[in-house]
C-alpha positions in Angstrom: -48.2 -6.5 24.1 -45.3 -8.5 24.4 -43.2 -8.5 20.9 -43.8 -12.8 21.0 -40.6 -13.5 19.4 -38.7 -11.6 22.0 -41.0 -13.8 24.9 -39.5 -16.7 22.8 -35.9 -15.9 23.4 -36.0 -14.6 26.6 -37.7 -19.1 27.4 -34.7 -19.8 26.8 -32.6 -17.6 29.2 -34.2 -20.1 31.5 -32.3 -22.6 30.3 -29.1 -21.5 31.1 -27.2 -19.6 33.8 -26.6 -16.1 34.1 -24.3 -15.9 37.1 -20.3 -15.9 36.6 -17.2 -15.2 37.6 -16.6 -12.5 35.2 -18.2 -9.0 35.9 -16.0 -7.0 33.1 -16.5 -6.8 29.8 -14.3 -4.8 27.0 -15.9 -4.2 23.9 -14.0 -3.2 20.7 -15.3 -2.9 16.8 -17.6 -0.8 14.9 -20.9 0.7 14.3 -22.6 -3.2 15.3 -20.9 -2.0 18.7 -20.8 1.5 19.0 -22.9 2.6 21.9 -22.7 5.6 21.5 -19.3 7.0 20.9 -19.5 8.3 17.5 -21.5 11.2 18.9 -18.2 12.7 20.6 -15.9 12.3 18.0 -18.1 13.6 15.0 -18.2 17.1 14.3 -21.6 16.2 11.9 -25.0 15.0 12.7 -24.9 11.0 14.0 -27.6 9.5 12.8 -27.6 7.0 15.5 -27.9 9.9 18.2 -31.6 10.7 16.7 -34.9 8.6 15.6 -36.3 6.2 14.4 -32.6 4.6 16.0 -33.4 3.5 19.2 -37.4 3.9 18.4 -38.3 0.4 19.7 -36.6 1.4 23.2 -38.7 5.0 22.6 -35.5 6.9 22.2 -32.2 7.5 20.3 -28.9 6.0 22.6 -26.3 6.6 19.9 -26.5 2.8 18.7 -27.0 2.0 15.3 -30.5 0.1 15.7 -33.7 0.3 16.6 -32.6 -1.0 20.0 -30.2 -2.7 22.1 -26.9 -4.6 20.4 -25.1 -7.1 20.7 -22.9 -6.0 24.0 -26.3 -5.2 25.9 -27.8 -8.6 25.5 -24.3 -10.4 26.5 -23.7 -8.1 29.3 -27.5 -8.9 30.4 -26.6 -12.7 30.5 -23.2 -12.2 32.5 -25.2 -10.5 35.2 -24.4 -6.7 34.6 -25.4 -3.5 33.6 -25.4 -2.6 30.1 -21.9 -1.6 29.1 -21.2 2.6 28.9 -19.5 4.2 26.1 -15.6 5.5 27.0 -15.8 8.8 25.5 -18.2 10.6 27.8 -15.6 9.5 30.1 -18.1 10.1 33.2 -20.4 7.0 33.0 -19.9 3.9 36.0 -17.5 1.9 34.2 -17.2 -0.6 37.2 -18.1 -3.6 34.6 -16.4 -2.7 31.8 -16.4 -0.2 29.0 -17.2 0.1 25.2 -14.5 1.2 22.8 -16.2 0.5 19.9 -17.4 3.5 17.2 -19.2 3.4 13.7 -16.9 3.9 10.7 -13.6 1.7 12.8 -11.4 0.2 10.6 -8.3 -1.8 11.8 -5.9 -0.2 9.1 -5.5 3.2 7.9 -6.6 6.9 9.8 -10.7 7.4 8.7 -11.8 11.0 10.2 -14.2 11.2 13.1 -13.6 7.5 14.3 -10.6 5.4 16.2 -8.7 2.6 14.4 -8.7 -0.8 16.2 -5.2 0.5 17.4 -6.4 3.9 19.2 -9.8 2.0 20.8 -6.7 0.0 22.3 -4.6 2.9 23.0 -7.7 4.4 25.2 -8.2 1.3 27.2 -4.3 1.5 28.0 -4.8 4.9 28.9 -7.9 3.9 31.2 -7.2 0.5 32.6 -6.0 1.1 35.8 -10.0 2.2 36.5 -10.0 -1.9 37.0 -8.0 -4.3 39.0 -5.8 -6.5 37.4 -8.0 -9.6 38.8 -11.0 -8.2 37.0 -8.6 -7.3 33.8 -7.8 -10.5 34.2 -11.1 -12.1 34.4 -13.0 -10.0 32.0 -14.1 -11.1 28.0 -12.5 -9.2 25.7 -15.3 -8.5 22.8 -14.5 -7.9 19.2 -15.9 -7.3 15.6 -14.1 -5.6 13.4 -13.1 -4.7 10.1 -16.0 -4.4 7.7 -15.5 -0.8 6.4 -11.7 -2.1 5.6 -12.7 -4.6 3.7 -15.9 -2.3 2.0 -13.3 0.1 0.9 -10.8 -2.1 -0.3 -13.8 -3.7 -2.6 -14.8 -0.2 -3.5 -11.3 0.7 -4.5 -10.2 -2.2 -5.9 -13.1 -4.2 -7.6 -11.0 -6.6 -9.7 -8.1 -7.1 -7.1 -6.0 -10.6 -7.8 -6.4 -13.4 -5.7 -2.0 -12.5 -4.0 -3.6 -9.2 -3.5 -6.6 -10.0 -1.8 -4.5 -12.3 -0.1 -2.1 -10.0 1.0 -4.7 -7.1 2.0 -6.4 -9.3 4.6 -2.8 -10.7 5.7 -2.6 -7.0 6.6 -5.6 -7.2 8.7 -4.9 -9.7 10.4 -1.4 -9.1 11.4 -2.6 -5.3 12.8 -5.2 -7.4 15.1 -2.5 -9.4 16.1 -0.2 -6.8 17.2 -3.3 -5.2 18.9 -4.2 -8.3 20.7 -0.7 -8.5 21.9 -1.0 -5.3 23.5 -4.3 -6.2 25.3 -3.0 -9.4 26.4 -0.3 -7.9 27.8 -2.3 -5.7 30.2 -3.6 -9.4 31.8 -6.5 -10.2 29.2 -7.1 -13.6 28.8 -10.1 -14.2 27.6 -11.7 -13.3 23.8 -14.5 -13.5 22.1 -14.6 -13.0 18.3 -17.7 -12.4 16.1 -16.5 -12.8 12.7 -16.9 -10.6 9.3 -21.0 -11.2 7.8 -21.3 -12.2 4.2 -20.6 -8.4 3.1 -22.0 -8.5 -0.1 -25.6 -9.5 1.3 -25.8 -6.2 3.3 -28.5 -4.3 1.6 -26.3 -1.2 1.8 -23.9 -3.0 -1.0 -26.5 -4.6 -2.5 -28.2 -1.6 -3.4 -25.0 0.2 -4.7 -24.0 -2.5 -7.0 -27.4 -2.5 -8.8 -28.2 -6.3 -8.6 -30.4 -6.6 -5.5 -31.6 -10.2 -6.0 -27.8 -11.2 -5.4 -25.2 -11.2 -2.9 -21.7 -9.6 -4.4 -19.1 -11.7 -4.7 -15.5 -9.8 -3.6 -16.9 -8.1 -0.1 -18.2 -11.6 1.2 -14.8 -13.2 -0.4 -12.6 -10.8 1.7 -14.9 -11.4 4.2 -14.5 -15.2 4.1 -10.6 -15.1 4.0 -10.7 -12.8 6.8 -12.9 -15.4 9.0 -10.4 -18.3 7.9 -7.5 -16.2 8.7 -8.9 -15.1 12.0 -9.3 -18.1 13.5 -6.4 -19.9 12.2 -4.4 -16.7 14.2 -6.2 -16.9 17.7 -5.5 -21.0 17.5 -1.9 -20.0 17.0 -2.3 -17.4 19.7 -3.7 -20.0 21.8 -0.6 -22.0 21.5 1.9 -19.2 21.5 0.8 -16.9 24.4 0.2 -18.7 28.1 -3.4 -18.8 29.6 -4.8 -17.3 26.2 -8.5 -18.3 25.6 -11.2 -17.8 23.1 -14.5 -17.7 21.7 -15.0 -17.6 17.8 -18.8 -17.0 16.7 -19.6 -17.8 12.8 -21.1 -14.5 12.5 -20.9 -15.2 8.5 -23.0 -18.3 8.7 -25.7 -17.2 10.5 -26.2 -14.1 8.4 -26.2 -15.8 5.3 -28.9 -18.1 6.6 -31.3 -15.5 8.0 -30.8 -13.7 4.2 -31.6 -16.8 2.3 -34.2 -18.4 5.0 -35.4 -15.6 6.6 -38.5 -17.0 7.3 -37.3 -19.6 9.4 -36.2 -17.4 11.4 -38.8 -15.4 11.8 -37.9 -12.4 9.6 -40.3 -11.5 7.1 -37.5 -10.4 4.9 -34.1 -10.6 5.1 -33.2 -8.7 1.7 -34.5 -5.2 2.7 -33.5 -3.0 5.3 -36.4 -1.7 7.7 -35.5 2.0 7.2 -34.2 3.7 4.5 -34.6 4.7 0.9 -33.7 3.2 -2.6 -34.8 -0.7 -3.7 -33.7 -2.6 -0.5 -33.6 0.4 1.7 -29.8 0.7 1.7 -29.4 4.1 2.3 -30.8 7.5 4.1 -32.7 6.3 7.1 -35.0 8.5 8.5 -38.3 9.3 10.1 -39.9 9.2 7.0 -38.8 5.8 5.8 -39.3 3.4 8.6 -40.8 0.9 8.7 -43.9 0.0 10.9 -42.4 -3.5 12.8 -38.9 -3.5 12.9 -38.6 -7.0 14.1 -39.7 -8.9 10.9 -36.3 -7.3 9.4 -33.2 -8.5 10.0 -31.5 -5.2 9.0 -32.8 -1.7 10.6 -30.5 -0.2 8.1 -28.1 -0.7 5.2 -25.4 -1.8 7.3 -27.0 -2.5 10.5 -29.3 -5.3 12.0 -32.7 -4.8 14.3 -32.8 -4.9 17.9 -34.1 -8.7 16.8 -31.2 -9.7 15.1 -28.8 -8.8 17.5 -30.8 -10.5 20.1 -30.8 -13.9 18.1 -27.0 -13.0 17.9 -26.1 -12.9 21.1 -27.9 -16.1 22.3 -26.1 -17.9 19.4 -22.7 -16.0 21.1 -24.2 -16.7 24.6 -25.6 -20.3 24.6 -24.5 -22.7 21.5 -22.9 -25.1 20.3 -19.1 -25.6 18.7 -20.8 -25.5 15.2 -22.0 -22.4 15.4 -19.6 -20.8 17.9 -15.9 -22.5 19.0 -14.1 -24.2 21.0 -16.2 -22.2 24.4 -19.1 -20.3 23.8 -19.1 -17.1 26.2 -20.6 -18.9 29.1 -18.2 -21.6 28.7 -15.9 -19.0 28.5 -16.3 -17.1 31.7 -16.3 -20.4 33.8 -12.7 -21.5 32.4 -9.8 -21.6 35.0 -7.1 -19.0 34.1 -5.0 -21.7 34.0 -6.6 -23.8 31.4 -5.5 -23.9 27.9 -8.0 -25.0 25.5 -5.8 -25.4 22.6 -7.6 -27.7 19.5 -5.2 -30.3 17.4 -4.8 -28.5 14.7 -6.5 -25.7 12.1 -8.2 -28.1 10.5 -10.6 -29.0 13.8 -10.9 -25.0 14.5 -12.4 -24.7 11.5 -14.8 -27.6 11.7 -16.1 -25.3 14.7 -17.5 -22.9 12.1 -19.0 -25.4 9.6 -22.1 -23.7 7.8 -24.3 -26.3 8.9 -26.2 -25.0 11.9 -27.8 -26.9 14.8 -30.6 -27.2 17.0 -30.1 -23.9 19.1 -29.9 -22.2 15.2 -33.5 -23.1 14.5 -34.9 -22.3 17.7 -38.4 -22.3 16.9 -39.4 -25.7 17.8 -39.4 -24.8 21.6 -41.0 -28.5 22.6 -38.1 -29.9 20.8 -35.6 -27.1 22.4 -36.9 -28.5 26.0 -36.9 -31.8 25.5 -33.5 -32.7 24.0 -32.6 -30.4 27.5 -34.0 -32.6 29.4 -32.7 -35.7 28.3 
């Protein structure tokens, strides 16, 4: 049968259109993205590459849930076919392809993974696969930096407030420089999912020993980094010609889902669905998993359910500035290349990411849904 809440979602698909002018999508982050590239970099068993990942789909893609991401379900609403991994380097790439691979940072040289920098450095290498129209034309997907800002906490658990500061000053200023590069290859358009409340990933959680709370410095750098974010692509917006973006409050609708899970339909969104250890933060396996995935938000410590990332990417797809700002990605495919959508200052971007979230966040009244769509 049917997984109902899935049916649910997929009422509202109806709602909205799926055909645009953008066939190409770029992805770029970490292991929320990663489908499947870890595999060929890792010289160790990926967990992702085996069960219970991928066990609602009935097998093991290389992606770091029970099922599909985020990518698949926005790729799905543009029209197209999932989006392939770059490494194998033999897949159809005709739509776009997926840089991003579990354990990315933006700064530093982790083993057995690429830096923000070399996921760009590979699409330089391999952009002339597409025109520059559809380079032009494509969404430019990103989430990235959690493992920076999980190490720096793990290194550096009483940090001053100048030094977190200037760590996530860092950040920013490498994704900056990287944008740069990808905008100067004829991308226009971006679409941000920002940093989670990092302390409420059971993963942390678990390895700080107070469950029943979220901690504090992960989901502070992680705020920072969202306020800084945004503040730079509304510069960016100002500064570079034809430059265009979508910001998701990734952060916000996270934090709810832990705190309200219900409302959202989880059944809990405190544990992880597989793992070991008194949220399940760590060692998924075959033996740990749990029987229904999709009453978790989390598959694993770090990761959320097929269910979770399909709730995300509507929210991404289909709502309003409150949630995600100033286009949502089907506003932004149908923007002109010549339009500018610059807001009047920093202080109305961020009013785009207010924690308050709005009808298409509650989504469970569907009457409700369907009428106010009517009128």
């Amino acid at each position: 049968m049917a997984n109902p809440k899935t049916h649910l979602f997929s009422l509202l698909l109806l709602h909205f259109s799926t055909v645009s002018l953008a066939q190409t999508l770029f992805v770029f982050g970490d292991g929320l993205y990663d489908a499947g590239n870890k595999q060929f970099v890792s010289s160790n068993r990926v967990d992702a590459s085996f069960p219970p990942y991928g066990i609602t789909l009935g097998e093991a893609t290389g992606r770091w849930s029970d099922g599909r991401i985020v990518p698949d379900y926005l790729a799905s609403f543009m029209g197209i076919s999932q989006i392939p991994p770059i490494l194998p380097g033999t897949a159809d790439f005709s739509h776009g392809a997926n840089f991003a691979i579990a354990d990315a940072t933006v700064l530093g040289s982790p083993p057995e993974t690429m830096t923000l920098s070399q996921q760009v450095i590979k699409f330089s290498e391999n952009k002339n696969k597409w025109t520059a129209q559809a380079r032009s034309e494509a969404i430019y997907l990103f989430h990235i930096a959690s493992d920076d800002y999980l190490n720096y906490a793990k290194n550096n658990p009483n940090p001053s407030d100048d030094q977190k500061q200037a760590f996530v000053g860092r950040v920013i200023t490498a994704i900056e420089a990287e944008l740069k590069v990808i905008y100067g290859s004829g991308a226009r358009k971006f679409a941000f999912q920002n940093m989670a409340p990092l302390g409420c990933l059971p993963a942390v959680k678990q390895a700080n020993g107070n469950v029943q709370e979220c901690v504090k410095l992960p989901s502070e750098m992680a705020e920072l980094h969202n306020k800084k974010l945004l503040q730079l692509l509304v510069e960016l917006s100002r500064q570079l010609s034809g430059f265009q973006y979508s910001f998701y409050d990734f952060f916000s609708s996270i934090q709810n889902r832990v705190i309200k899970s219900k409302t959202y339909t989880f059944e809990t969104g405190m544990a992880a669905c597989c793992g070991t250890g008194s949220v399940n933060g760590t060692s998924c396996s075959t033996n740990n998993v749990c029987a229904k995935p999709e009453d978790y938000l989390f598959f694993d410590g770090k990761h959320l359910t097929q269910e979770g990332n399909l709730q995300v990417g509507h929210l991404m797809w289909g709502s309003d500035p409150e949630v995600v700002g100033p286009n949502n990605l089907r506003e932004l495919l149908f923007l002109s290349l010549d339009t500018s959508v610059i807001l009047a200052d920093i202080q109305e971007a961020m009013a785009a990411t207010r924690s308050r979230q709005i009808k298409i966040e509650s989504l469970y009244d569907i009457k409700m849904m369907e009428s106010d769509m009517e009128n």
